[in-house]
C-alpha positions in Angstrom: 12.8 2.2 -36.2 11.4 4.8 -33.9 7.9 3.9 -34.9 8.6 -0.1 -33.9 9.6 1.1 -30.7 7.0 3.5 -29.6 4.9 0.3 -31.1 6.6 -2.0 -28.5 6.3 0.4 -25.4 2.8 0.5 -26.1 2.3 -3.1 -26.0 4.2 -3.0 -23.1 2.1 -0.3 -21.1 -0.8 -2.1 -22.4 0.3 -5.6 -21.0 1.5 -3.9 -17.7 -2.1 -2.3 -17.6 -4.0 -5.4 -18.1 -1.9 -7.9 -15.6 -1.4 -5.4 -13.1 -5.1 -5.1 -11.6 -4.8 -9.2 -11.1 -1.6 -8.6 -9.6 -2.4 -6.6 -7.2 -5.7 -8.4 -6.1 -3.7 -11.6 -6.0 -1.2 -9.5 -3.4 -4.7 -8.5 -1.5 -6.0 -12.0 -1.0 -2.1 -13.5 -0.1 -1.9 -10.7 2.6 -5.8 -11.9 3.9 -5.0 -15.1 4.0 -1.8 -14.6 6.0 -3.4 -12.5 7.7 -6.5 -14.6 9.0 -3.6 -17.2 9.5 -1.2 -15.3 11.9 -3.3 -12.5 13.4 -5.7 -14.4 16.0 -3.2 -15.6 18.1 -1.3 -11.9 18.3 -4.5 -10.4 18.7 -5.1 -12.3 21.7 -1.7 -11.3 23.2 -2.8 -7.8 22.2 -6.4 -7.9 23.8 -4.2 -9.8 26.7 -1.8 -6.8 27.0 -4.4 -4.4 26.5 -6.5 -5.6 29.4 -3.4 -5.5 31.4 -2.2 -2.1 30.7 -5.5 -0.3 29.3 -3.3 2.9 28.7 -0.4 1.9 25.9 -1.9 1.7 23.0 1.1 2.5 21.1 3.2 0.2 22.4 0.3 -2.6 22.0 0.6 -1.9 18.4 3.9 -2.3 18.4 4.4 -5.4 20.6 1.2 -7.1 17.3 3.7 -6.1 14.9 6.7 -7.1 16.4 5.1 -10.6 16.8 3.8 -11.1 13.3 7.1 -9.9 12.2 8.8 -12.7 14.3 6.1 -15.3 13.1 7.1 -14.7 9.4 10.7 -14.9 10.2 10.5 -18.1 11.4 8.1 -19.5 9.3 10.6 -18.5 6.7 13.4 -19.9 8.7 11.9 -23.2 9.1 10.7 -23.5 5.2 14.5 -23.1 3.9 16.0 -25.7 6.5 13.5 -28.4 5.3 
């Protein structure tokens, strides 16, 4: 019995090996994509921001995120309600 289970957790580690390299390359082209969808029009608030006060980089950064953040929200929001 002990042998059919070591048996099965190295299938297991071996299946979890093979899928997880496409897995996570599938994760890295989603997050691109996204990426190249939401980010030019934050970045231009950003460079917008930035040329307006040259000296907050920080909360630059911040303001990018907080906008893509809001972006996905309510691309999310709008997906369920359809």
């Amino acid at each position: 019995m002990i042998l059919v289970e070591l048996l099965f957790g190295l299938m297991l580690a071996g299946m979890v090996l093979l899928v997880l390299p496409f897995l996570l390359f599938m994760a890295g082209v989603a997050g691109a994509v996204l990426l190249a969808i939401l980010a030019p029009a934050a970045l231009v608030a950003l460079l917008i921001f930035w040329l307006v006060f040259p000296g907050m980089h920080g909360l630059a950064l911040l303001l990018l995120v907080l906008v893509i953040g809001l972006m996905l929200v309510e691309h999310r929001s709008r997906r369920r309600t359809v």
